[in-house]
Structure formats: C-alpha cells, structure tokens
Residue, then its C-alpha position, 0 to 999 in steps of 0.5 A: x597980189x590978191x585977185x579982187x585987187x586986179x582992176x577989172x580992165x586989165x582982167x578984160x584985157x588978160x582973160x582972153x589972152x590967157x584962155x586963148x594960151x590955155x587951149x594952144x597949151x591943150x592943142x600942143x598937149x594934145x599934139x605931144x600926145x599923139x607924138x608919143x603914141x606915133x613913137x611908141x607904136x613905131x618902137x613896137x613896130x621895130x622890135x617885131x620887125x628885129x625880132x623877126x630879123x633876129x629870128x631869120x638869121x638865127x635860121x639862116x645861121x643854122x642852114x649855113x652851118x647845114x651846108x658847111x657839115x654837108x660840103x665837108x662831108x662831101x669833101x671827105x668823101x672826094x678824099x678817099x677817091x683822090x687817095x683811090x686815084x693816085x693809087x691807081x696812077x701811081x700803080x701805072x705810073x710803075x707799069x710805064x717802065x716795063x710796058x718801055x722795055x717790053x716795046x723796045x723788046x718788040x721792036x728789037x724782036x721785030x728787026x731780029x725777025x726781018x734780018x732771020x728773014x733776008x738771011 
C-alpha cells in the first residue's frame, strides 16, 4: 500500500512508535557493538595470556629435561662408586676368613704358651 494512501491519523499513531523502535534498534545496536568489542578484547587478552602459558611451559619443559640429564649424570657417577665399594667389601669380606683363622691361632698360640708356662 502506497504511503499517500495511509490516512494521516494512523500516521500519527504510527510515527512515534516506530521512531520510538528505531533508536531502542540504535541502543541495541549499539550495545551488541560494544559486546563484540568486549569479546574480541577478551580473545586478544587470552591468547597472549596462552601464549605466554605456552611459552613458560616450553621453559619449564626444558629445565625439567635439564635436571633429568643432571640426576642421571649424578646417578652414573654414584654407579661407579657403588661398584668401588662393593669392591672393597668383598675384598674384605675374602679377609674375614683368614683374620678367623689367624684369631683362633692366637688364641691357640696363647694357651699353648700358658701350659709351657705351668709346666
């Protein structure tokens, strides 16, 4: 229906309604706008924040893997000194049998010596 054909009466009625409609449209607009701009500022924000999440466990990563190589290093080193000490022990655990025999000698040695002396 043609604009000229609207009674003025009803355009009266009509006009501020929809003028009233127009600028709650611009304020939501407006709102929706302002939203957008909250969400893409709030994407920028956690993208540097997991960037640098990223970057601080790549970091951590590596002196994690640091430490490993320096604890296995220590280990290796610990190795050789276990082998150097069961060396050790079980050179004297060979001795103890003889250092047996040699005290029961002495103590043999020792009675022989007290009988020669009450004979």
């Amino acid at each position: 229906m043609p604009a000229e054909k609207i009674p003025g009466w009803f355009e009266r009625m009509l006009l501020p309604a929809l003028n009233e409609m127009k600028g709650e449209l611009k304020a939501i607009n407006a709102r929706i706008d302002s939203t957008n701009e909250r969400i893409d500022s709030l994407r920028n924000e956690t993208k540097t924040e997991l960037e640098g999440l990223r970057k601080e466990i790549e970091g951590n990563g590596k002196e994690i893997e640091s430490n490993r190589k320096e604890i296995i290093s220590k280990f290796e080193g610990l190795d050789y000194r276990f082998e150097a000490i069961n060396t050790r022990l079980d050179s004297i655990e060979k001795r103890i049998p003889v250092i047996e025999k040699i005290t029961a000698l002495e103590i043999k040695l020792a009675d022989f010596e007290k009988r020669l002396a009450a004979a």
